[in-house]
C-alpha positions as CSV (number, residue, x, y, z in Angstrom):
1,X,14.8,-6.3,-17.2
2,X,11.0,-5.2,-18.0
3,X,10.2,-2.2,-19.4
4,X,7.6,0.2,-17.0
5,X,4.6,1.5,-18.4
6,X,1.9,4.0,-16.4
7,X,-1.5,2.8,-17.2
8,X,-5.1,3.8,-16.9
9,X,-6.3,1.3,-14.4
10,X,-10.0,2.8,-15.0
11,X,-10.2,1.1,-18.1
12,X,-9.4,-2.4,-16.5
13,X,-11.9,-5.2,-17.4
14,X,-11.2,-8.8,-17.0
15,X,-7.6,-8.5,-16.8
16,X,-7.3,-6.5,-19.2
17,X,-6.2,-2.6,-19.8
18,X,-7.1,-1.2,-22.9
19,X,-3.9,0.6,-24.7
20,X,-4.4,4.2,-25.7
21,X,-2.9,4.5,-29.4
22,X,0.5,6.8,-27.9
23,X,0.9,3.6,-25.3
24,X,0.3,0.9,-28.0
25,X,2.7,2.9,-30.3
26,X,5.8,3.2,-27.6
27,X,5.4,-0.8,-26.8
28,X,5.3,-2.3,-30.0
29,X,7.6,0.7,-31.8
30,X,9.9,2.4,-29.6
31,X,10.4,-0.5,-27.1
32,X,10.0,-3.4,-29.8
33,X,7.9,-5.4,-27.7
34,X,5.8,-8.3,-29.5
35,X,2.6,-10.1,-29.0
36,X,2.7,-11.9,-25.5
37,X,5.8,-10.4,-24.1
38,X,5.8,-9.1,-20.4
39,X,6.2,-5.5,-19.1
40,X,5.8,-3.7,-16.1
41,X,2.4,-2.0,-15.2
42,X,2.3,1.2,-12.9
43,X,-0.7,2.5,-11.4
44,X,0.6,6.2,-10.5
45,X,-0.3,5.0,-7.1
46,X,2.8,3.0,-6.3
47,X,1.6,-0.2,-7.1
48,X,2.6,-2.5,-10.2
49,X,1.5,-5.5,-12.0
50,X,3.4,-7.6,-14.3
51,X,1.3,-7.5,-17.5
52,X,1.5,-9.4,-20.9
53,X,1.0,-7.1,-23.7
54,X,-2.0,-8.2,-26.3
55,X,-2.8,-6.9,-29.3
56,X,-3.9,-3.1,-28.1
57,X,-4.5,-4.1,-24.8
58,X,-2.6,-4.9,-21.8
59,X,-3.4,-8.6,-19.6
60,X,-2.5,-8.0,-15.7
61,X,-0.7,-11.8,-14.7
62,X,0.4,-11.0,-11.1
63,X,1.0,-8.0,-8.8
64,X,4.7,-7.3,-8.0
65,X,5.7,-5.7,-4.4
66,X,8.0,-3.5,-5.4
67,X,10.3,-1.1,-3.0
68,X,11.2,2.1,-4.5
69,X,12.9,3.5,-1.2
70,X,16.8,3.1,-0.7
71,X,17.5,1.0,2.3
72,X,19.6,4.0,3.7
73,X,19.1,7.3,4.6
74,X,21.2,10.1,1.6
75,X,21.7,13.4,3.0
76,X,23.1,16.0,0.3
77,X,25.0,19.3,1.1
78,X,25.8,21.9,-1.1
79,X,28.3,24.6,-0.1
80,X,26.5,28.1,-2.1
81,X,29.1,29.6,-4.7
82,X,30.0,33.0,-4.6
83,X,27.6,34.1,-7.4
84,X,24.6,33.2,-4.9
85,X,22.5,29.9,-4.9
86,X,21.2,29.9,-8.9
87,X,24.0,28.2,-9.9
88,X,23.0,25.0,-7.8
89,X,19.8,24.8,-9.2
């Protein structure tokens, strides 16, 4: 499993993303990632890379085609309580 990560694709030269400081921190600290090990990249646009983290900066290897739909349709019903339709949400 790879961890995902939404990225600032403006700052992309050469491969690589440059890491703000609160992105660097939750790789290396919260998720424990080290030096050369692979996350997912997200572009807010529905698009993702597989990326290598290094040092403060991440290094796009290969785009993934990735399918966030469910392949079948989910219709929900709610029947409103007595106390009116607040409690549902």
């Amino acid at each position: 499993m790879y961890y995902r990560l939404l990225l600032d694709f403006n700052t992309l030269e050469n491969g690589l993303i440059a890491l703000t400081p609160e992105q660097s921190h939750y790789l290396k600290k919260v998720v424990r990632l080290k030096s050369h090990e692979r996350f997912i990249a997200l572009n807010g646009q529905g698009q993702a890379w597989l990326a290598e983290i290094i040092d403060n900066s991440a290094h796009l290897l290969e785009a993934i085609n990735e399918t966030s739909e469910l392949p079948v349709q989910v219709n929900l019903m709610v029947a409103i309580p007595k106390n009116g339709f607040d409690d549902i949400v």
